[in-house]
mmJSON file of the N, C-alpha and C atoms, coordinates in Angstrom:
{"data_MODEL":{"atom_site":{
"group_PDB":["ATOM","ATOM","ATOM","ATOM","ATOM","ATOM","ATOM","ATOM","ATOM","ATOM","ATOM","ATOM","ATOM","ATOM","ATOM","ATOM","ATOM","ATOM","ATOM","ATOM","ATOM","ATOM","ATOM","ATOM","ATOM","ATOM","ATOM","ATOM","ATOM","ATOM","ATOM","ATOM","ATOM","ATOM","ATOM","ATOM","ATOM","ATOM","ATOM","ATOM","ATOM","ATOM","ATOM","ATOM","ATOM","ATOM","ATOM","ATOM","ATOM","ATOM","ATOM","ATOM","ATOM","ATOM","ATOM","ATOM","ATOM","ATOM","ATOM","ATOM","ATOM","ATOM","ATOM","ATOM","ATOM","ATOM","ATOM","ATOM","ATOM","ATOM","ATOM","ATOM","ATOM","ATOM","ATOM","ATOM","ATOM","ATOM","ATOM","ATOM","ATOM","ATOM","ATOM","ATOM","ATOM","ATOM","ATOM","ATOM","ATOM","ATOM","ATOM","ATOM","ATOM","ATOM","ATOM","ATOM","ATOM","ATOM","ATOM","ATOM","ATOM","ATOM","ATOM","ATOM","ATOM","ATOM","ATOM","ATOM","ATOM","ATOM","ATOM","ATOM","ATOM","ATOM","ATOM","ATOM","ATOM","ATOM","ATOM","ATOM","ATOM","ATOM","ATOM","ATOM","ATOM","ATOM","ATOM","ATOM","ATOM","ATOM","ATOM","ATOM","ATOM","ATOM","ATOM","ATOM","ATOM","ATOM","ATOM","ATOM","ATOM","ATOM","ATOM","ATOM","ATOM","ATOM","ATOM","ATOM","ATOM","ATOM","ATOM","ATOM","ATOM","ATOM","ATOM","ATOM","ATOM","ATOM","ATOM","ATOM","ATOM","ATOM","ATOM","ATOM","ATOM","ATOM","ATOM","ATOM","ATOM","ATOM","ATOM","ATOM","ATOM","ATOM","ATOM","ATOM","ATOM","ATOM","ATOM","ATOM"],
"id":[1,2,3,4,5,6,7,8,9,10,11,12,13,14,15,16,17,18,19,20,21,22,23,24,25,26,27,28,29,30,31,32,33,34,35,36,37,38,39,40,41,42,43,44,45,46,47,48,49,50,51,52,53,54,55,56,57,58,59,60,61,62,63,64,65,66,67,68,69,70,71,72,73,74,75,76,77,78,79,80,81,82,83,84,85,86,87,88,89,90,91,92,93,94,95,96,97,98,99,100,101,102,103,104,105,106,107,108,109,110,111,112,113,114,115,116,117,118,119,120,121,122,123,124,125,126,127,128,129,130,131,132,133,134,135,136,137,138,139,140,141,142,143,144,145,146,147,148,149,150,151,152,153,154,155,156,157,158,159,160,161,162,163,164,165,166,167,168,169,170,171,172,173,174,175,176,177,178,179,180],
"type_symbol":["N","C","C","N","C","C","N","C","C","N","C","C","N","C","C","N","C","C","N","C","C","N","C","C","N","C","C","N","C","C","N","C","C","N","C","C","N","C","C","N","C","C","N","C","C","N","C","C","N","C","C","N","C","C","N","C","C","N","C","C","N","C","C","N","C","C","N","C","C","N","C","C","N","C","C","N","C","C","N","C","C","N","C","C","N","C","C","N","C","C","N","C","C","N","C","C","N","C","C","N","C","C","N","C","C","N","C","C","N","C","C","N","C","C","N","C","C","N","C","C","N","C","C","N","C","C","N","C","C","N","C","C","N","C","C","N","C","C","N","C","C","N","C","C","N","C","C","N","C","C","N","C","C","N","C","C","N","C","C","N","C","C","N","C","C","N","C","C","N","C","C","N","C","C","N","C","C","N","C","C"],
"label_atom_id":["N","CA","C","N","CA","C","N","CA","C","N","CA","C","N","CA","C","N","CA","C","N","CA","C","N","CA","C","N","CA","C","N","CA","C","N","CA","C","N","CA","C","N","CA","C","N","CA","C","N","CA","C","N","CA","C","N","CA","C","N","CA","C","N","CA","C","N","CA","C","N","CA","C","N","CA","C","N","CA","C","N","CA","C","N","CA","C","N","CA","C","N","CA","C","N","CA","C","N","CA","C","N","CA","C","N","CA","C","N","CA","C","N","CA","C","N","CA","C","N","CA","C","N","CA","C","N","CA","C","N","CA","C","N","CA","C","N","CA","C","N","CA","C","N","CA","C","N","CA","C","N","CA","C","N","CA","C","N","CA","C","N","CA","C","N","CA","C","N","CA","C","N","CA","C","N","CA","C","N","CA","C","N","CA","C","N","CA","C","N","CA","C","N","CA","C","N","CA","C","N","CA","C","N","CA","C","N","CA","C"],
"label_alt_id":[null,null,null,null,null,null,null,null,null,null,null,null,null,null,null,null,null,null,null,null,null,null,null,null,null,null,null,null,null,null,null,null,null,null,null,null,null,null,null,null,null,null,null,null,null,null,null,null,null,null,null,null,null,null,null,null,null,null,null,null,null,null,null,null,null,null,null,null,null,null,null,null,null,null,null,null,null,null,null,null,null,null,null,null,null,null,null,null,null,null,null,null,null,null,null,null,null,null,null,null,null,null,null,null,null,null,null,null,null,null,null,null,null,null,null,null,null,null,null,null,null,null,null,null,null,null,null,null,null,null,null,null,null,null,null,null,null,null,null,null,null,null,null,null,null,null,null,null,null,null,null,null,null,null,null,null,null,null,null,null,null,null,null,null,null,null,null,null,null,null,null,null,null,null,null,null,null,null,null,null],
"label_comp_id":["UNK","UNK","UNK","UNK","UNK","UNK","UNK","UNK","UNK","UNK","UNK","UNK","UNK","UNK","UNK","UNK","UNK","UNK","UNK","UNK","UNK","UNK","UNK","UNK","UNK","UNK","UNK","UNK","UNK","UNK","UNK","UNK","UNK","UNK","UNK","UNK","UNK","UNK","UNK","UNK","UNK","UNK","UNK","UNK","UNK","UNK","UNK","UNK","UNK","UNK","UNK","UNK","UNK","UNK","UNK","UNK","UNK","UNK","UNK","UNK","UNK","UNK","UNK","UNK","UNK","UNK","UNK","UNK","UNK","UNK","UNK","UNK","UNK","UNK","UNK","UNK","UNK","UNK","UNK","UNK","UNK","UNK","UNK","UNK","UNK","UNK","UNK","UNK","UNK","UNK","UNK","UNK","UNK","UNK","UNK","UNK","UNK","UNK","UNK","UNK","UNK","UNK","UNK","UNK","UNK","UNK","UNK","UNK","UNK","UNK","UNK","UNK","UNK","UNK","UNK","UNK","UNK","UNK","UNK","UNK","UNK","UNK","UNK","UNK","UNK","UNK","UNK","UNK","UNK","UNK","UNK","UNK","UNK","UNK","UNK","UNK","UNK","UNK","UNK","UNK","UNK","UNK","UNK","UNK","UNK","UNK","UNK","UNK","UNK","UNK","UNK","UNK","UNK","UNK","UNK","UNK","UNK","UNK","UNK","UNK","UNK","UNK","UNK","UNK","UNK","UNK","UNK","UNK","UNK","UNK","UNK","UNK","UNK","UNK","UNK","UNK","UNK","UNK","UNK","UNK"],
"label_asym_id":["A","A","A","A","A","A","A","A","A","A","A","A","A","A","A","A","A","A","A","A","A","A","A","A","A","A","A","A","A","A","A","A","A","A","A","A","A","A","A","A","A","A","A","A","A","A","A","A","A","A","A","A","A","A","A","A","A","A","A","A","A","A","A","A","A","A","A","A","A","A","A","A","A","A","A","A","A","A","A","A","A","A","A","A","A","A","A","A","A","A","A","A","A","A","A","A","A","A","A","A","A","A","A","A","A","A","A","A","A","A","A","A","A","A","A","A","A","A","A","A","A","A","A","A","A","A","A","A","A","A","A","A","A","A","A","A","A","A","A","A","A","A","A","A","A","A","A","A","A","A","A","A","A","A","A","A","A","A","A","A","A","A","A","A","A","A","A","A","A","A","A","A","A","A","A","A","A","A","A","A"],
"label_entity_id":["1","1","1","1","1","1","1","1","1","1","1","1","1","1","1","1","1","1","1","1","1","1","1","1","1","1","1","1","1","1","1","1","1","1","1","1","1","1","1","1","1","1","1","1","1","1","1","1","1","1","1","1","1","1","1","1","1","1","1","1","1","1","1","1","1","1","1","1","1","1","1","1","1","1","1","1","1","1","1","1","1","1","1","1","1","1","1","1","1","1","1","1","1","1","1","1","1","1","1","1","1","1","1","1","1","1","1","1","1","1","1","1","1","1","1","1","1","1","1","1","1","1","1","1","1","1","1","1","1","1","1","1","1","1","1","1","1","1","1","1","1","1","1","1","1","1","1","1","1","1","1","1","1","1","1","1","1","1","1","1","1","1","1","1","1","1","1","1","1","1","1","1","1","1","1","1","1","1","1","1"],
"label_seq_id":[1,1,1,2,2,2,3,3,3,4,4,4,5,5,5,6,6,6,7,7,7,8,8,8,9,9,9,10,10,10,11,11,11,12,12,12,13,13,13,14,14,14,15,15,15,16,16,16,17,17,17,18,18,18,19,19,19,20,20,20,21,21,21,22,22,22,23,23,23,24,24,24,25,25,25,26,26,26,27,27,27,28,28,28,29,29,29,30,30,30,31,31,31,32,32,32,33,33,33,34,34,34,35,35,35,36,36,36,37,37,37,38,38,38,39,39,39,40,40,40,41,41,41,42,42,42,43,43,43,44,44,44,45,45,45,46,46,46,47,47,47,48,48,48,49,49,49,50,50,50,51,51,51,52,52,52,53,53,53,54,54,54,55,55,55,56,56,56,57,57,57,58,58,58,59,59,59,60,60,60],
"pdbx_PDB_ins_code":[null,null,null,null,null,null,null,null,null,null,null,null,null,null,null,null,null,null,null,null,null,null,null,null,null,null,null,null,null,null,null,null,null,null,null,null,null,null,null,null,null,null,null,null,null,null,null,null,null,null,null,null,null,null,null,null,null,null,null,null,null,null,null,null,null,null,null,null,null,null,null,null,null,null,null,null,null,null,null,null,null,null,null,null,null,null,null,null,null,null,null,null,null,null,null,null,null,null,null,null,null,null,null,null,null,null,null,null,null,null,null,null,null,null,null,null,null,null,null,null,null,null,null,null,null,null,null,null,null,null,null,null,null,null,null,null,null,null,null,null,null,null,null,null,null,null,null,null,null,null,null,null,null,null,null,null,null,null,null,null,null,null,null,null,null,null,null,null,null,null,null,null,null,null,null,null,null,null,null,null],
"Cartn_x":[-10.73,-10.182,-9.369,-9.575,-8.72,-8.014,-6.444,-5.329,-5.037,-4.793,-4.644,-3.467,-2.469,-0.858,-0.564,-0.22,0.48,1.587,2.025,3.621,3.242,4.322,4.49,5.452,4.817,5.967,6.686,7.281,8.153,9.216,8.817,10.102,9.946,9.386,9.58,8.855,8.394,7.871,6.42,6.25,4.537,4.078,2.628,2.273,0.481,-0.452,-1.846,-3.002,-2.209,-2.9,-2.714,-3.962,-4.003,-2.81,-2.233,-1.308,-0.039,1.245,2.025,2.732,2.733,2.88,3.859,5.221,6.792,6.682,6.191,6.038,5.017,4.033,2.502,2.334,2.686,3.156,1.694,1.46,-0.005,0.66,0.091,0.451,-0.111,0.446,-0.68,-0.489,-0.924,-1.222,-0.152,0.64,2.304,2.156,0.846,0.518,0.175,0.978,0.728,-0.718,-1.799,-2.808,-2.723,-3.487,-3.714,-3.302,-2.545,-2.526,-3.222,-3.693,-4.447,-4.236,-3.796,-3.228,-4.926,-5.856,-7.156,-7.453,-6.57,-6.988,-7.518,-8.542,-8.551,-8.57,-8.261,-7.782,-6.632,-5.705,-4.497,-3.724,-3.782,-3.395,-3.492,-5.202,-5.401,-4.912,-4.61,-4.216,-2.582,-2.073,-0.622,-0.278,-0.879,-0.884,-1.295,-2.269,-2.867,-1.682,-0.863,-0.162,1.319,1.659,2.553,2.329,1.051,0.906,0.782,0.57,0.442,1.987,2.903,4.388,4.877,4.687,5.496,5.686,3.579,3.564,4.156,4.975,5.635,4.83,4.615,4.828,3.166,2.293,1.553,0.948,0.365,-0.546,-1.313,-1.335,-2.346,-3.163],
"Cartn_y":[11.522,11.564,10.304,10.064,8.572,9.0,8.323,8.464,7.822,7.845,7.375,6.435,7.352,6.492,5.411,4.574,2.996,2.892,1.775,1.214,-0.036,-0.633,-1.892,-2.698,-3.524,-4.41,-4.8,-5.584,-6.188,-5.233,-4.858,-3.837,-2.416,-2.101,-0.411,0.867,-0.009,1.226,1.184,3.205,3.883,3.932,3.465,3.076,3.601,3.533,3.932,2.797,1.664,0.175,-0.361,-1.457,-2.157,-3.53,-3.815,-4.993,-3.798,-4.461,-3.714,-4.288,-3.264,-3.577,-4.302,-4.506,-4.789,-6.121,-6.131,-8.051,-8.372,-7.789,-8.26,-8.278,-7.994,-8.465,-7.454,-7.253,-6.018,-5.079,-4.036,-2.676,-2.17,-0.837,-0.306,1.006,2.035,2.803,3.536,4.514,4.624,6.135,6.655,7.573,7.073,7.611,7.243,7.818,7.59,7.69,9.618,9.679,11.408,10.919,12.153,11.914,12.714,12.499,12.94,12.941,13.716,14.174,13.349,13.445,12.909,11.831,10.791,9.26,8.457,8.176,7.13,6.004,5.366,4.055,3.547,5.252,4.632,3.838,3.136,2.157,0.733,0.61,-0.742,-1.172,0.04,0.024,-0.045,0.017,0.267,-1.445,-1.972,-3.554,-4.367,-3.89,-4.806,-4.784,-3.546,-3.989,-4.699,-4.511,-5.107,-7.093,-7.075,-8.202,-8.771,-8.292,-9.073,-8.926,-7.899,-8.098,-9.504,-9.488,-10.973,-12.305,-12.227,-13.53,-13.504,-12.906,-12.283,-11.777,-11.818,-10.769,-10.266,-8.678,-8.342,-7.881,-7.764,-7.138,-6.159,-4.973,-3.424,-3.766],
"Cartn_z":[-2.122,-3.453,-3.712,-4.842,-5.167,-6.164,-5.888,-6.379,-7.23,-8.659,-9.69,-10.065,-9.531,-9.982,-9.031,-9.544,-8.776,-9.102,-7.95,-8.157,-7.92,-9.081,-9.178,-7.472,-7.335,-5.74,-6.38,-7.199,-7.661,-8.79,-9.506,-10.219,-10.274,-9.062,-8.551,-9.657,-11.021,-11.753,-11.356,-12.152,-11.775,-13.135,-12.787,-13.706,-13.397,-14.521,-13.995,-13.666,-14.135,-14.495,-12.876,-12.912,-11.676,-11.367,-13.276,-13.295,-13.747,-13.332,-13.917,-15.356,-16.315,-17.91,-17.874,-17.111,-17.581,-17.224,-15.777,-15.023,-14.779,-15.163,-14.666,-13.257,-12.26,-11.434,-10.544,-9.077,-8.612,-8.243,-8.541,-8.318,-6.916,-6.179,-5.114,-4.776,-4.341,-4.099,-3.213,-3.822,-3.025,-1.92,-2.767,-1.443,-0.166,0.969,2.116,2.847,3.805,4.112,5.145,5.303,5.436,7.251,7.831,9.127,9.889,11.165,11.65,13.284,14.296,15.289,16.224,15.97,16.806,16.363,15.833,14.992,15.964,16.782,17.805,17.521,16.016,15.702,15.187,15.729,15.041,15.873,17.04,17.668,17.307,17.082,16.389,14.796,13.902,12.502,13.033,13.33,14.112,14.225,15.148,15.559,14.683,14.28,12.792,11.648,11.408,10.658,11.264,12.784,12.746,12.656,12.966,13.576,12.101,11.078,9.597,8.994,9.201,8.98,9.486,10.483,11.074,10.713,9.824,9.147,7.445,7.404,6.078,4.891,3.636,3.029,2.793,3.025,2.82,1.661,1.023,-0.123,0.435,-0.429,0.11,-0.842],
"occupancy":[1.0,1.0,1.0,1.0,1.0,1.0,1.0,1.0,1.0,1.0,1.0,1.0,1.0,1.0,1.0,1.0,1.0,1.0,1.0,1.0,1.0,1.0,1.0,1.0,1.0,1.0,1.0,1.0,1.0,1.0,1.0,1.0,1.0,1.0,1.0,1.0,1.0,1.0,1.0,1.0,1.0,1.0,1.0,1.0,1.0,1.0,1.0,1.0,1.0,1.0,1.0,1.0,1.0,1.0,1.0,1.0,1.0,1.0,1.0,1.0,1.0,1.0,1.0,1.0,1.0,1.0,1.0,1.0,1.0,1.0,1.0,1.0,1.0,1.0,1.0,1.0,1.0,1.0,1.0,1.0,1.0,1.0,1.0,1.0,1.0,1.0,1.0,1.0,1.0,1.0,1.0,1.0,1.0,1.0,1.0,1.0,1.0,1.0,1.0,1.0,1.0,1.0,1.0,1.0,1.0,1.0,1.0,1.0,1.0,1.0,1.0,1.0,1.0,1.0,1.0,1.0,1.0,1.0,1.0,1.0,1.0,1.0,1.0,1.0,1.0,1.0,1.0,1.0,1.0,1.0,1.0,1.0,1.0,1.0,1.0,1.0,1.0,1.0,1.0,1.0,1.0,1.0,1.0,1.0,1.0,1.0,1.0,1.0,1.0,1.0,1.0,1.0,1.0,1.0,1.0,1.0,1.0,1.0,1.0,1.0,1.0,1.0,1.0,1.0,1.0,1.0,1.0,1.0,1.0,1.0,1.0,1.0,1.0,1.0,1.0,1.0,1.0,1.0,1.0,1.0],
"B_iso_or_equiv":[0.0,0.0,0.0,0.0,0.0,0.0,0.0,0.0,0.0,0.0,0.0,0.0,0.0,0.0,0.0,0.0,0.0,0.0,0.0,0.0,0.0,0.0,0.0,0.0,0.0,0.0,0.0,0.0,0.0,0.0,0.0,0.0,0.0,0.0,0.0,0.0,0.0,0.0,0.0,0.0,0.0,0.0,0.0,0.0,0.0,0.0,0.0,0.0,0.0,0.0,0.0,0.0,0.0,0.0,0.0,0.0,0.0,0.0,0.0,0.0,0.0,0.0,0.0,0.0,0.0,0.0,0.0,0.0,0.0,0.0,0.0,0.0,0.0,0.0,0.0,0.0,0.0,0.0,0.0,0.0,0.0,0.0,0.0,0.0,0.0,0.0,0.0,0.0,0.0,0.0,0.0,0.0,0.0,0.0,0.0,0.0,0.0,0.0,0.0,0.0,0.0,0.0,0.0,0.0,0.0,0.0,0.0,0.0,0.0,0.0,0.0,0.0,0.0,0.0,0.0,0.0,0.0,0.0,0.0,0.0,0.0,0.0,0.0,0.0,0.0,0.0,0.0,0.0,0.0,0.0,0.0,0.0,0.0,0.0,0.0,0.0,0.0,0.0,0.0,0.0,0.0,0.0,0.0,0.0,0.0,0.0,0.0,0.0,0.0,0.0,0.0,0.0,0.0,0.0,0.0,0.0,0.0,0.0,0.0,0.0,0.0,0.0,0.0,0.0,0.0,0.0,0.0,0.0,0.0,0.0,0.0,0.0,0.0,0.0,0.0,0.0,0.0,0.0,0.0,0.0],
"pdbx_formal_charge":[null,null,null,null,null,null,null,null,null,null,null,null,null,null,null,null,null,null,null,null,null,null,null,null,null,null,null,null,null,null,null,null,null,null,null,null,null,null,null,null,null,null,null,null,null,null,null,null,null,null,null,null,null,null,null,null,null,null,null,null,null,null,null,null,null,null,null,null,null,null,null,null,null,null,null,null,null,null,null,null,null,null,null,null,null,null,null,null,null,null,null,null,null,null,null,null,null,null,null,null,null,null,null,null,null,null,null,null,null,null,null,null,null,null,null,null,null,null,null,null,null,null,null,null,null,null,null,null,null,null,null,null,null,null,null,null,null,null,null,null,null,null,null,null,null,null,null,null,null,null,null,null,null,null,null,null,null,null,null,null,null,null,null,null,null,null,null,null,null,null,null,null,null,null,null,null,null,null,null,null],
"auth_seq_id":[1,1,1,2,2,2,3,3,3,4,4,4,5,5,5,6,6,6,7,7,7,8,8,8,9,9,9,10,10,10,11,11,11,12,12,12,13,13,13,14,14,14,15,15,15,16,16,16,17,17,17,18,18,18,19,19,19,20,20,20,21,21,21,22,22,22,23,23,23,24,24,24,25,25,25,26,26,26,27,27,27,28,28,28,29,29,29,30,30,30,31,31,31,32,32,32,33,33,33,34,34,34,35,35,35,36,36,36,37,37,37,38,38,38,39,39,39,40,40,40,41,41,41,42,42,42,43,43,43,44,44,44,45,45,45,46,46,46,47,47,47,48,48,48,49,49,49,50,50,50,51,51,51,52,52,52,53,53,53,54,54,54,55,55,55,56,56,56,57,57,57,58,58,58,59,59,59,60,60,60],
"auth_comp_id":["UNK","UNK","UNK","UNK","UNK","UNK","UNK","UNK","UNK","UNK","UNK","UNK","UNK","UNK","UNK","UNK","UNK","UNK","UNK","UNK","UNK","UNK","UNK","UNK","UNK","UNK","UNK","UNK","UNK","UNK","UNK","UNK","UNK","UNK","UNK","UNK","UNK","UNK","UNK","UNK","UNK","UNK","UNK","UNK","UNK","UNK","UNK","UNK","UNK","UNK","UNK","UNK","UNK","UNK","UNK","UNK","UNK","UNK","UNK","UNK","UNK","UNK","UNK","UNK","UNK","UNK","UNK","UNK","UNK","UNK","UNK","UNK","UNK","UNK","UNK","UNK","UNK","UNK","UNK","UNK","UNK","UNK","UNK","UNK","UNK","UNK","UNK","UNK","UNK","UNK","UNK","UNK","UNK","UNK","UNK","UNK","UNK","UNK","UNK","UNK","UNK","UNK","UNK","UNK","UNK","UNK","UNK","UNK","UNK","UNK","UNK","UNK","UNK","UNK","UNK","UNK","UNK","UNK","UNK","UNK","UNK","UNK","UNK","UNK","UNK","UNK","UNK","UNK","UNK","UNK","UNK","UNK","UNK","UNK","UNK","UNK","UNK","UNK","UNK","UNK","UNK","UNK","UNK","UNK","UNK","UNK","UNK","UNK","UNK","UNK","UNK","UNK","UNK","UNK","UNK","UNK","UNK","UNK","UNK","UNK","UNK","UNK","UNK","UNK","UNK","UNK","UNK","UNK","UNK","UNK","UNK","UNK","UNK","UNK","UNK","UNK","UNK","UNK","UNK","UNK"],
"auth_asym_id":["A","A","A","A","A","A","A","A","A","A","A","A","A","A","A","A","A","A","A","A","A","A","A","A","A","A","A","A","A","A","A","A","A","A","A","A","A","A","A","A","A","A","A","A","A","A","A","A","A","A","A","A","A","A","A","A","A","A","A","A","A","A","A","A","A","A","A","A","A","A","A","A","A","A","A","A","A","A","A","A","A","A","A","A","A","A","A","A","A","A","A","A","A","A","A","A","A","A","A","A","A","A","A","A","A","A","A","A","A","A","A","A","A","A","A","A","A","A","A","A","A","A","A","A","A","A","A","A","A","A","A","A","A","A","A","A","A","A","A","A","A","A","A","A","A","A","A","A","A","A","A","A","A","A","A","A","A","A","A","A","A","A","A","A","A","A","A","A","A","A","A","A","A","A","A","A","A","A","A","A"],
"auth_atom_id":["N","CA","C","N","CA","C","N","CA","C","N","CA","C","N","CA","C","N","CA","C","N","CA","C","N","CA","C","N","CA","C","N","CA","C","N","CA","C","N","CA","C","N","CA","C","N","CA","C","N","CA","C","N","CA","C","N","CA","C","N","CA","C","N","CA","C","N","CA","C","N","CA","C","N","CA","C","N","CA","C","N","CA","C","N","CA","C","N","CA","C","N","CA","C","N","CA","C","N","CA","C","N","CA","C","N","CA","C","N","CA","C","N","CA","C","N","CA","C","N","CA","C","N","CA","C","N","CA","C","N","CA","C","N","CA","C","N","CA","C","N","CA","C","N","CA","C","N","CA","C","N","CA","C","N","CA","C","N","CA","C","N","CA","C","N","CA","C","N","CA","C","N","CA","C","N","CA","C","N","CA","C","N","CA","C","N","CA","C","N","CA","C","N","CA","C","N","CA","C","N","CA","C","N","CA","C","N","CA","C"],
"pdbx_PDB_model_num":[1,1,1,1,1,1,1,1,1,1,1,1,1,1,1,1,1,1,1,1,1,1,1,1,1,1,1,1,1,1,1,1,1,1,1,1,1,1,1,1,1,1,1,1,1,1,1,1,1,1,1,1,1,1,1,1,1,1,1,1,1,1,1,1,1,1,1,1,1,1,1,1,1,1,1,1,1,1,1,1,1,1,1,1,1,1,1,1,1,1,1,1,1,1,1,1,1,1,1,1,1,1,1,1,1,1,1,1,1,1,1,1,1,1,1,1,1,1,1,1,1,1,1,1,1,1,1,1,1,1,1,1,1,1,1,1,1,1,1,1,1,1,1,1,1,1,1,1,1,1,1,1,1,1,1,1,1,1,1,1,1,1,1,1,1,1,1,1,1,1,1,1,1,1,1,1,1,1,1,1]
}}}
């Protein structure tokens, strides 16, 4: 199922648009991903995201 409502990164409002109306600025998807106790890739998604934090700022 795909989730309709977004948030803006830059001035925190939800909105249904892919740009946000107030700053134009990209919106993304503020639901967090389904968890799952048998993930056998949640190790590599784990590292992948720390390893893209470090080089500073990410886009979803």
């Amino acid at each position: 199922m795909r989730h309709l409502l977004r948030r803006c990164y830059t001035c925190k409002i939800y909105t249904l648009k892919q740009e946000c109306p107030r700053c134009h600025g990209l919106t993304h998807d503020p639901h967090p991903p389904k968890f799952s106790p048998d993930d056998r890739y949640a190790r590599y998604r784990i590292a992948d995201r720390y390893k893209a934090d470090s080089g500073g700022y990410k886009q979803e």
